[in-house]
C-alpha positions in Angstrom: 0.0 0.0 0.0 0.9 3.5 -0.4 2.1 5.8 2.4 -1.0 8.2 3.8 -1.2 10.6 5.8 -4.1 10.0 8.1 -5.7 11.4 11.0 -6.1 10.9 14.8 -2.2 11.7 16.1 -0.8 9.4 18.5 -4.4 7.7 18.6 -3.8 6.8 15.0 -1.8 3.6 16.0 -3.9 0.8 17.2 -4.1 -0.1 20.7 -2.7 3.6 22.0 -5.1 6.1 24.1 -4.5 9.7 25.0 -5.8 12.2 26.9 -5.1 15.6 28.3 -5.9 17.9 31.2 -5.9 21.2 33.1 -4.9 20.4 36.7 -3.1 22.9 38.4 0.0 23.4 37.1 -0.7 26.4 35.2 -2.7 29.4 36.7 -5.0 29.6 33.6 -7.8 26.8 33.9 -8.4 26.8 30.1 -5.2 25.3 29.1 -4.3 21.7 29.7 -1.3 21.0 31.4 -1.3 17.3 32.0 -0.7 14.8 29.1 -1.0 11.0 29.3 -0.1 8.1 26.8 -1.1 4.9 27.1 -0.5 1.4 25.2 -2.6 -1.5 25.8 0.5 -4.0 25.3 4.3 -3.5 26.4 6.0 -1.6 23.5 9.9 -1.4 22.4 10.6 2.1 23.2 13.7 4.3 22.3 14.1 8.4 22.2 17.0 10.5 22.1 17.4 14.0 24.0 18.6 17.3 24.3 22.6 17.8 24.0 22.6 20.2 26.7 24.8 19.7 29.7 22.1 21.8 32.2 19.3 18.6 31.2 15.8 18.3 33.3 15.2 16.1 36.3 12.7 13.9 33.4 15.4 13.2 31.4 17.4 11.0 33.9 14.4 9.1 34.7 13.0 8.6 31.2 16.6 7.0 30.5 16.8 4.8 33.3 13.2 3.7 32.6 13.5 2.7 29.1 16.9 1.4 29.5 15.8 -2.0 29.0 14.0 -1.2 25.8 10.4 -1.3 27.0 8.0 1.3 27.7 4.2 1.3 28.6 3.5 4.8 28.9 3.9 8.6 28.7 3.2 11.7 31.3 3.8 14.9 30.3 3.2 18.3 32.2 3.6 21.6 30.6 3.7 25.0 32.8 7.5 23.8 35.0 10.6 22.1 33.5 11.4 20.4 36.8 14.8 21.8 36.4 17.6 22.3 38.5 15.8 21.7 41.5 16.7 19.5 44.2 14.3 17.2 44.5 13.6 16.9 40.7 14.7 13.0 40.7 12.3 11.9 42.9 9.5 14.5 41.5 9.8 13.2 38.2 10.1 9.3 39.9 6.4 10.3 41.5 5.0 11.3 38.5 5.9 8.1 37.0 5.0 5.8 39.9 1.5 8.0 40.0 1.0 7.5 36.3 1.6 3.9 36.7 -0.6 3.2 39.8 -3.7 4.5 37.7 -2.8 2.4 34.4 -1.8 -0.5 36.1 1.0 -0.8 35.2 5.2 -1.0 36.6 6.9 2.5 37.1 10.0 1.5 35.4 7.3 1.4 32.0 6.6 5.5 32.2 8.5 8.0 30.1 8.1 10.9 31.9 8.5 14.9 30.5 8.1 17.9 31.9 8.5 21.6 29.7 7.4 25.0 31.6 10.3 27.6 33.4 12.9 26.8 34.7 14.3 26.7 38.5 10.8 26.3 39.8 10.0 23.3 42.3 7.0 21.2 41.1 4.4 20.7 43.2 3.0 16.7 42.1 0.5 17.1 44.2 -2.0 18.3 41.5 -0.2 15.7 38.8 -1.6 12.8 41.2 -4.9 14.5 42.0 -5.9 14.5 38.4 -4.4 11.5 37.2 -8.0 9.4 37.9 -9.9 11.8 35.9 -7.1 11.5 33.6 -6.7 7.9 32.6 -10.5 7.4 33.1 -10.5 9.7 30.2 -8.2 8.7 27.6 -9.5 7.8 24.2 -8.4 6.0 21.3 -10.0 8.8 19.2 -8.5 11.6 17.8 -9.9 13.8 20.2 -7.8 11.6 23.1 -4.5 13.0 20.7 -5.4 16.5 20.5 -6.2 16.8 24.3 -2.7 15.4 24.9 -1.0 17.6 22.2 -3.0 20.7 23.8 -1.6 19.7 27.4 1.7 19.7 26.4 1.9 23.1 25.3 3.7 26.3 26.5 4.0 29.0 24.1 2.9 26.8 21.2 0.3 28.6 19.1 -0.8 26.1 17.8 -1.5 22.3 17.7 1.2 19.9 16.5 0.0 16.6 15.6 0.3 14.1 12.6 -0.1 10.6 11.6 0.6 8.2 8.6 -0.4 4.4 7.4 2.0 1.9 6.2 2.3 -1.8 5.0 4.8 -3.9 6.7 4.7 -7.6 5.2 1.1 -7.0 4.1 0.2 -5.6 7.5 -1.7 -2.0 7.7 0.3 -0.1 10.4 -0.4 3.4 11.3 2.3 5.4 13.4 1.4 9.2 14.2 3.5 11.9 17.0 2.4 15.0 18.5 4.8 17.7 19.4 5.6 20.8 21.3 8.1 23.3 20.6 7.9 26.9 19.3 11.3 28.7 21.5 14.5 27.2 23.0 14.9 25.6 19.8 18.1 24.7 17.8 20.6 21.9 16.8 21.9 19.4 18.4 19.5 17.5 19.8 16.5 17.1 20.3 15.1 21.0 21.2 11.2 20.3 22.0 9.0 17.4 23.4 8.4 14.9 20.6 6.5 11.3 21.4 5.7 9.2 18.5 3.7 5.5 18.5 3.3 3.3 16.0 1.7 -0.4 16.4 4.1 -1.7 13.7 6.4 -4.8 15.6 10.1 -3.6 15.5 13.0 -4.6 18.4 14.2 -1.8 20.9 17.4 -1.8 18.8 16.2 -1.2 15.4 13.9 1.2 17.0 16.7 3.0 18.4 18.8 2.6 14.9 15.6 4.3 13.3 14.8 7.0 15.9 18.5 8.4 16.1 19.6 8.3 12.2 16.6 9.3 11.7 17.1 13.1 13.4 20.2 14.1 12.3 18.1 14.9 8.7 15.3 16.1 10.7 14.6 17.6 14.5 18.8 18.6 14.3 18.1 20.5 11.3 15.3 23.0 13.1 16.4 26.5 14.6 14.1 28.8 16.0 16.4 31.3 18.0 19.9 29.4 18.9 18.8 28.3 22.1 19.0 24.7 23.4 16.6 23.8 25.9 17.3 21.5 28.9 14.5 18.6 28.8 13.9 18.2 25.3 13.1 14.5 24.1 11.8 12.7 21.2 10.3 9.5 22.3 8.9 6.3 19.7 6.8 3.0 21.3 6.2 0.6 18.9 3.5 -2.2 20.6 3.7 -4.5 17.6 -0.3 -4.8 17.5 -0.1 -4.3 13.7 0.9 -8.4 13.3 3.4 -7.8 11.3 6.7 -10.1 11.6 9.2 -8.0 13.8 11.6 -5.9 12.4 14.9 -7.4 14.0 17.8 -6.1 11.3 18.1 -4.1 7.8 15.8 -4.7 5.2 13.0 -3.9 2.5 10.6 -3.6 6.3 13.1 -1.7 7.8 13.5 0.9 4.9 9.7 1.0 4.9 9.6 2.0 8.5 11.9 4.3 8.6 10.5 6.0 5.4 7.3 6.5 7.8 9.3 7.4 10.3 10.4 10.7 8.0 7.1 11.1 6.7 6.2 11.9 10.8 9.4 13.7 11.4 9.9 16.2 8.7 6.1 17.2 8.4 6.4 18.2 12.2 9.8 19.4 12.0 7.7 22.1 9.8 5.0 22.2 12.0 7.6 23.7 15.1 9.7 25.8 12.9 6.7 27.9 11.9 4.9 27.8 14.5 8.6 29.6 16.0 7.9 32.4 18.8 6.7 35.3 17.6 7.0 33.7 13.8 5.3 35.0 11.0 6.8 32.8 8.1 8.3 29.4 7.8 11.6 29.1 6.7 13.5 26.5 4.7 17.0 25.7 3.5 17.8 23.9 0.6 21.0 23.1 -0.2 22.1 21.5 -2.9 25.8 20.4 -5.1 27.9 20.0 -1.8 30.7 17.4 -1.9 28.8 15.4 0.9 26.1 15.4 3.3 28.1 16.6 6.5 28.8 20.3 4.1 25.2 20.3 2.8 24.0 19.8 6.3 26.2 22.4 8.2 25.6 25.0 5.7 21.9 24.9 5.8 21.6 25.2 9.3 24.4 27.6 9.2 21.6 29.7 6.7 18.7 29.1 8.7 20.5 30.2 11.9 21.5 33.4 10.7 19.8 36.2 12.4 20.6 38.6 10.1 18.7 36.0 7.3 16.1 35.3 9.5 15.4 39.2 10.0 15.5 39.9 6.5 13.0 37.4 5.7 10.6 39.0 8.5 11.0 42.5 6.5 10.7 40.7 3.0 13.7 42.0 2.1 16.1 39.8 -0.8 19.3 40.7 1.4 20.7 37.6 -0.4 24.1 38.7 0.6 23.2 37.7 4.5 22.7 34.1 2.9 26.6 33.9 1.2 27.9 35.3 4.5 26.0 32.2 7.0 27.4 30.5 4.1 31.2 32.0 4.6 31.1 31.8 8.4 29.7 27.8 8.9 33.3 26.6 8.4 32.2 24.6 5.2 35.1 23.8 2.7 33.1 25.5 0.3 34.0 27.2 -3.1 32.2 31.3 -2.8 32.6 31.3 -6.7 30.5 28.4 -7.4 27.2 29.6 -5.2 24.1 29.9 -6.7 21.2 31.2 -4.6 17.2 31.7 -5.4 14.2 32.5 -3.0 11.2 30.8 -3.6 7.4 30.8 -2.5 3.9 30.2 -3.9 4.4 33.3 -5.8 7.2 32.0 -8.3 11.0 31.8 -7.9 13.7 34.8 -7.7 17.0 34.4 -8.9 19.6 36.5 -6.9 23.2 35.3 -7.2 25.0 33.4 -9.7 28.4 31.7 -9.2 28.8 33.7 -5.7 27.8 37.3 -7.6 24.4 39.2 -7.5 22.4 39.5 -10.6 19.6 41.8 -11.3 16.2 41.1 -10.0 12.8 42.7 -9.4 12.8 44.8 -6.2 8.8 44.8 -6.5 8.7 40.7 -7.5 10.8 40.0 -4.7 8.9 41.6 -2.3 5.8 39.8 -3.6 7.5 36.5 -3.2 9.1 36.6 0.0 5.4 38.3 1.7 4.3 34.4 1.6 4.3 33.0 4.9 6.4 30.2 3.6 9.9 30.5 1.5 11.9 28.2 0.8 16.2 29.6 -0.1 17.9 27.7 -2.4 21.2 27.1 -2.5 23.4 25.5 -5.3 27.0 24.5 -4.1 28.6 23.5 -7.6 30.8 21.0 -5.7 29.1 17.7 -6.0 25.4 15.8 -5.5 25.0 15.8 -1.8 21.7 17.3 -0.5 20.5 18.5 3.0 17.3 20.7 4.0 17.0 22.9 7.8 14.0 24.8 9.1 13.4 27.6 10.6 11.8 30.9 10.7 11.4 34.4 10.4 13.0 37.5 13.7 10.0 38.9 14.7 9.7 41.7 17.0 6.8 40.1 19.0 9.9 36.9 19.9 11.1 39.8 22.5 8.3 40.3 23.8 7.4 36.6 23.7 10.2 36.3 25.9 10.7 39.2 27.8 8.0 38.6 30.1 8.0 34.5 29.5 8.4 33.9 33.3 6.2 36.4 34.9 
């Protein structure tokens, strides 16, 4: 069968229910702030996480849990990063031994995330109050995946959720993620919360081989603002309630799984970059011609990083020589005379530089083109047939204010 994208999030996958809550965390009682996933059989689970050395109390525990492979669920809060507090260990262990009193399950099964400020203390007290309510309501339907994906929210704009369907040895198998993530977000990995399930069989280690090639072409190609964050995760469970024979080593299934697997990724690598703080306009970096994938990756993100680009883009402006100095300054063994670059969007495609030197454009045309709230900047390297895309967005003045107030 053909790869679909489909609906109902991380509900999509059979035998997974979600839900989501408001239940104290945050002062506003409209928003959710308490997330739960749920699989009705023991899954393989992997997930990678933040490169920061400053990480949350959630990460150490979400490691030690899944250490052996296997996972059950996932509780989420939004509204405090359980960072850098001294009790954050056991807070986190709390949460998971809560979550896994309700499901019935063992505590060493939870992942367990937290995003919010940091420095705070969390108060679990309101985490275990609700979780009844919680688990009593989580759903299979795709309302159960957009309560979860509202509930893990902080300055998110919007909801981030997605889901495809597969064929593995005959077998239809769905796999869908939700995400949150719109500041503290750049390379290396893995700078927002990300959980994924899938009810396609595959072992903890080719799950893990998957999940971690899988984001160096994706959620380490994202920049929203150069910050890292401390408790960022992307988590996968794959319960195997698809039937299809388990994907132990390489292979046509393999290949299949992890072409899903992309399919997830990259649509909600989108989904973050434009939903960036204060964002108006999705960014994206194209680079093609480089001499191998290590120089096609570093100069796109070197592009998307780029304030200067990313501020340009915000006032429409074809400042295309921002985009050959990220190029100059990524430390790519690059050739300046060989650089071709173009801006595209919905309106049609603007030439600006040719073999590293500017050529006459439309003023007027490219301000038409680069109004779209999505472009996309090309860039031809001359040096060979490696390709690499980033994301990222435009420098809005509202990302100040966005974040000059973000704690109070």
């Amino acid at each position: 069968m053909d790869f679909e994208y489909t609906d109902k999030g991380v509900c999509a996958a059979k035998g997974f229910r979600a839900g989501g809550i408001h239940c104290g965390i945050r002062k506003n009682k409209s928003k959710r702030d308490l997330a739960l996933i749920l699989s009705e059989k023991e899954a393989s689970a992997a997930a990678v996480y933040t490169s920061n050395i400053v990480k949350g109390a959630p990460i150490y525990v979400t490691k030690a849990n899944i250490a052996d492979g296997k996972a059950r669920a996932v509780i989420c809060n939004s509204g405090n990063a359980n960072t850098c507090n001294q009790d954050g260990i056991f807070k986190a262990e709390e949460m998971c031994r809560a979550a896994a009193q309700v499901c019935g399950i063992n505590d060493r099964d939870v992942i367990v995330a937290s995003t919010g400020v940091i420095g705070v203390p969390l108060d679990v007290t309101p985490v275990k109050a609700a979780l009844p309510e919680l688990y009593k309501g989580l759903t299979d339907s795709a309302e159960g995946s957009l309560h979860a994906a509202e509930a893990i929210m902080t300055t998110d704009t919007v909801i981030k959720e997605t889901a495809v369907s597969f064929a593995l040895g005959g077998r239809k198998c769905k796999m869908g993620g939700i995400a949150k993530g719109s500041g503290m977000i750049h390379p290396n990995l893995a700078t927002m919360l990300i959980f994924i399930t899938t009810d396609a069989a595959v072992s903890p280690e080719m799950l893990n081989k998957a999940l971690s090639e899988d984001v160096k072409y994706t959620f380490n190609m994202i920049s929203v603002d150069g910050d890292t964050s401390t408790n960022d995760m992307v988590s996968l469970m794959a319960n195997g309630m698809a039937g299809n024979e388990e994907i132990t080593g390489e292979g046509e299934d393999f290949n299949i799984f992890c072409r899903a697997l992309r399919m997830i990724t990259e649509k909600l690598c989108k989904m973050l970059a434009k939903d960036g703080e204060g964002a108006t306009k999705l960014l994206e970096c194209s680079v093609r011609g480089a001499c191998d994938e290590d120089t096609a990756r570093t100069v796109s993100k070197s592009v998307i990083c780029s304030s200067l680009v990313k501020a340009a883009m915000f006032g429409s402006d074809a400042n295309w020589g921002r985009v050959l100095c990220a190029i100059g300054y990524s430390g790519a063994d690059v050739d300046a005379d060989k650089i071709d670059v173009s801006f595209v969007s919905a309106k049609g495609t603007l030439n600006v530089c040719k073999n590293g030197r500017g050529v006459p454009f439309s003023e007027e045309k490219a301000k038409e083109i680069l109004s779209e709230d999505e472009i996309t900047i090309n860039v031809q390297l001359g040096d060979g047939k490696c390709s690499a895309t980033a994301w990222g967005c435009d420098l809005t003045y509202d990302y100040v204010k966005i974040n000059g107030d973000y704690r109070t």
